[in-house]
C-alpha positions, 0 to 999 in steps of 0.5 A, spaced: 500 500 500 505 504 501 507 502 494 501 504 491 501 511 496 508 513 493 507 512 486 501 516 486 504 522 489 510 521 484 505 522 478 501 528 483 508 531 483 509 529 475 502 532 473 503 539 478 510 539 474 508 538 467 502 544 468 507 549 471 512 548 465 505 549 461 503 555 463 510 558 465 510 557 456 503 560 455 505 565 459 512 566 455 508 566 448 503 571 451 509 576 452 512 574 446 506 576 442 505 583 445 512 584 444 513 591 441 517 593 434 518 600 432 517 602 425 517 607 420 514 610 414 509 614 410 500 612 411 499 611 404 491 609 406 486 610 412 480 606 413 477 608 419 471 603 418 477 598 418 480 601 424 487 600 419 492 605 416 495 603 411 504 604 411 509 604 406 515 602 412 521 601 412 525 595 415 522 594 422 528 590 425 526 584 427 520 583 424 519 583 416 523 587 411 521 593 407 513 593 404 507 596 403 501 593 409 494 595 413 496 595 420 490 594 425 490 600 429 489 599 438 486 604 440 482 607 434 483 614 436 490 613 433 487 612 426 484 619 427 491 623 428 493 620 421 492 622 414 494 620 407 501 622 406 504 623 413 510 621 415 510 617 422 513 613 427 510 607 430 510 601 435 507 594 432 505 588 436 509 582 433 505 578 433 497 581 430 501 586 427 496 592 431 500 599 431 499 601 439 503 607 439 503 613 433 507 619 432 506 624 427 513 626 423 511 630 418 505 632 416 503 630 408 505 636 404 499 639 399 
C-alpha cells in the first residue's frame, strides 16, 4: 500500500510539474506576442471603418523587411491623428501586427 501511496504522489508531483512548465510557456508566448517593434514610414491609406492605416515602412528590425501593409490600429483614436501622406513613427505588436503607439513626423505636404 505504501507502494501504491508513493507512486501516486510521484505522478501528483509529475502532473503539478508538467502544468507549471505549461503555463510558465503560455505565459512566455503571451509576452512574446505583445512584444513591441518600432517602425517607420509614410500612411499611404486610412480606413477608419477598418480601424487600419495603411504604411509604406521601412525595415522594422526584427520583424519583416521593407513593404507596403494595413496595420490594425489599438486604440482607434490613433487612426484619427493620421492622414494620407504623413510621415510617422510607430510601435507594432509582433505578433497581430496592431500599431499601439503613433507619432506624427511630418505632416503630408499639399
Amino acid at each position: 500500500m505504501k507502494t501504491k501511496a508513493l507512486q501516486i504522489r510521484r505522478r501528483d508531483l509529475a502532473g503539478a510539474a508538467m502544468s507549471g512548465l505549461l503555463l510558465a510557456v503560455a505565459g512566455s508566448a503571451r509576452a512574446e506576442a505583445e512584444q513591441l517593434f518600432h517602425g517607420s514610414g509614410v500612411v499611404t491609406g486610412v480606413d477608419a471603418a477598418a480601424g487600419s492605416l495603411t504604411i509604406r515602412h521601412r525595415p522594422i528590425a526584427g520583424l519583416m523587411p521593407a513593404m507596403e501593409m494595413p496595420f490594425a490600429v489599438d486604440p482607434p483614436s490613433l487612426i484619427g491623428q493620421a492622414k494620407k501622406g504623413d510621415s510617422v513613427e510607430f510601435d507594432v505588436t509582433g505578433r497581430t501586427y496592431t500599431i499601439k503607439r503613433l507619432k506624427i513626423l511630418a505632416p503630408a505636404k499639399n
